[in-house]
FIMARRO-41869 format. One line per field, with one value per residue: y, x, z of N, C-alpha, C, O in turn. Coordinates in nm, 3 decimals, m for minus. Layout:
ny: Y, ...
nx: X, ...
nz: Z, ...
cay: Y, ...
cax: X, ...
caz: Z, ...
cy: Y, ...
cx: X, ...
cz: Z, ...
oy: Y, ...
ox: X, ...
oz: Z, ...
% end
This chain:
ny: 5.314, 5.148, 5.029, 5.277, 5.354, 5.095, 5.132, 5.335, 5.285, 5.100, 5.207, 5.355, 5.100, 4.986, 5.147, 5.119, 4.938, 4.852, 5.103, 4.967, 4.710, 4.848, 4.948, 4.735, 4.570, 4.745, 4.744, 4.470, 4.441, 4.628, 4.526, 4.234, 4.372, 4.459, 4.221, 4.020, 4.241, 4.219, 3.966, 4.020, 4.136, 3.958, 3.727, 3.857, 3.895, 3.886, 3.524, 3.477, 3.335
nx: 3.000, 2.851, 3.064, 3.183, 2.904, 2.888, 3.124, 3.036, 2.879, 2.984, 3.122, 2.989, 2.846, 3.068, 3.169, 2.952, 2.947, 3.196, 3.154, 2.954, 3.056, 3.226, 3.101, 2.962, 3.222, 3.277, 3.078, 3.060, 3.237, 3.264, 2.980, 3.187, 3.380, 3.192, 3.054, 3.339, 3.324, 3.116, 3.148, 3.386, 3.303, 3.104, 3.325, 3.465, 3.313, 3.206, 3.035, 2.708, 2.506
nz: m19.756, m19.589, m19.390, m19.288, m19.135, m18.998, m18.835, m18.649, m18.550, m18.400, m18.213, m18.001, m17.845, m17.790, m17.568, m17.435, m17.330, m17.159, m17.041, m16.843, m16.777, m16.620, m16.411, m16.329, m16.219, m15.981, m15.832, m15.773, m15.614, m15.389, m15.297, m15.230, m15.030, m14.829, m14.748, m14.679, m14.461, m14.282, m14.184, m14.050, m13.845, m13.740, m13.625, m13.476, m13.281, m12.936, m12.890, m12.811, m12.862
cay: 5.365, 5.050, 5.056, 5.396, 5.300, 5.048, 5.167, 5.430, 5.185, 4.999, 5.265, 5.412, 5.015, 4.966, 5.244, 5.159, 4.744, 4.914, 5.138, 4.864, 4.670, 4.940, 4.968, 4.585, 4.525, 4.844, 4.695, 4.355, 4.505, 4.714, 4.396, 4.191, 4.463, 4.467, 4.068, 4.034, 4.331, 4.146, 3.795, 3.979, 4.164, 3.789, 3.666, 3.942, 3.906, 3.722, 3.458, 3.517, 3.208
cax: 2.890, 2.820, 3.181, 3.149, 2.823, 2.897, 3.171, 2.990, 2.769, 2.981, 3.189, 2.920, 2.860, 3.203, 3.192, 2.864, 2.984, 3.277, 3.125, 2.859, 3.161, 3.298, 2.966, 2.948, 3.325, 3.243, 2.955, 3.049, 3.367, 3.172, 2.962, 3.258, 3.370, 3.075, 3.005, 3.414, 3.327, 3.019, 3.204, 3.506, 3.232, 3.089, 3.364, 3.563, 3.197, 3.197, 2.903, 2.593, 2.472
caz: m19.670, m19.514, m19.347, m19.188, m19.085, m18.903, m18.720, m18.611, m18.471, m18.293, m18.087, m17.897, m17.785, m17.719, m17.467, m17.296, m17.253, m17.105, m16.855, m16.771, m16.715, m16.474, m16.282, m16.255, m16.149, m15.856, m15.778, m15.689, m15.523, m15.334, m15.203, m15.200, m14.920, m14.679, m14.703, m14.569, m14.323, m14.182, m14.153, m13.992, m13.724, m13.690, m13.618, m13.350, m13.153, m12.867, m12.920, m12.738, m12.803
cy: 5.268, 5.036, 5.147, 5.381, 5.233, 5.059, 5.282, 5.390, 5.127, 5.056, 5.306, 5.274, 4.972, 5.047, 5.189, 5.004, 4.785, 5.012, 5.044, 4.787, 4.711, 4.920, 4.833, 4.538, 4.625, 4.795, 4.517, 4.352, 4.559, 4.561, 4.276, 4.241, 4.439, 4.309, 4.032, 4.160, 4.266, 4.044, 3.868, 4.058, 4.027, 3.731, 3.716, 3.948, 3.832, 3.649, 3.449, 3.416, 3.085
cx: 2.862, 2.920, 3.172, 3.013, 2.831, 3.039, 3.118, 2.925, 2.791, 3.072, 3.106, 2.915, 2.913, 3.223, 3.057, 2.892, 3.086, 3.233, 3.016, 2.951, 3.184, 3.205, 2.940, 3.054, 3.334, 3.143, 2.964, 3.108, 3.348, 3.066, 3.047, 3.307, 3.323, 3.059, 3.169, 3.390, 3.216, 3.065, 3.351, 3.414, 3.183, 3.187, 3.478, 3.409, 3.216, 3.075, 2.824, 2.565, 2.522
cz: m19.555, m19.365, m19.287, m19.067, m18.879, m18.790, m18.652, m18.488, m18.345, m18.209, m17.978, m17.756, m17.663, m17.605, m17.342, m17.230, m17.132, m16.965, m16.789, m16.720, m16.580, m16.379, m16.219, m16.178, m16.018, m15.783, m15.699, m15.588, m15.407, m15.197, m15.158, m15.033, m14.811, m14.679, m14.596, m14.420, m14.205, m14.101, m14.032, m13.824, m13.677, m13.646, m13.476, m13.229, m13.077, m12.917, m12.771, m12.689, m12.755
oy: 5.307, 5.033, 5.109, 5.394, 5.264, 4.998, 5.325, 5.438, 5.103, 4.982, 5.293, 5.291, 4.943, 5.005, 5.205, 4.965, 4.752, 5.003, 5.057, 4.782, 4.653, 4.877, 4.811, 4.472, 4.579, 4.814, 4.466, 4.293, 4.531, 4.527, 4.210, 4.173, 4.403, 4.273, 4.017, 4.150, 4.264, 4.027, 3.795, 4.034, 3.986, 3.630, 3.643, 4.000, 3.715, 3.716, 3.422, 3.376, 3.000
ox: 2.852, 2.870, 3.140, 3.023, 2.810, 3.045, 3.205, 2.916, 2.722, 3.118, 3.148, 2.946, 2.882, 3.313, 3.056, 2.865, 3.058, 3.261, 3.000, 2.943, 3.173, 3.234, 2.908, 3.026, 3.412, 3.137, 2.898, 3.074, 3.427, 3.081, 3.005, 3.281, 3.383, 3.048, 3.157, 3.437, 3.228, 3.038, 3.407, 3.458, 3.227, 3.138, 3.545, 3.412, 3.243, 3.004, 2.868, 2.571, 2.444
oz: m19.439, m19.253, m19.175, m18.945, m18.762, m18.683, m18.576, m18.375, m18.245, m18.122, m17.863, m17.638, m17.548, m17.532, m17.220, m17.116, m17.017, m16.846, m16.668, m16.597, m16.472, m16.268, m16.102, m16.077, m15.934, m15.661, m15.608, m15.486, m15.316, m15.079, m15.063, m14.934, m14.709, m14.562, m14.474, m14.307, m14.083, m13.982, m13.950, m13.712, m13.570, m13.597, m13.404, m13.117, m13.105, m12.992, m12.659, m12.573, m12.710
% end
């Protein structure tokens, strides 16, 4: 009982570490992205100042 149990337990887990995963490795990726896109507009500008 115990055994069934706890695997029962621990797939749902396993699935939500997993898409929290996903959402975190999109998500940094994602700001990874736009911080190079800023630096490469900073950097094709002429300077003002």
């Amino acid at each position: 009982m115990n055994i069934t149990y706890g695997q029962k337990k621990t797939i749902p887990t396993e699935n939500l570490m997993k898409k929290s995963f996903s959402v975190i490795t999109v998500a940094t990726i994602i700001t990874i992205k736009k911080n190079i896109e800023n630096l490469l507009l900073v950097l094709s500008e002429p300077k003002k100042t």
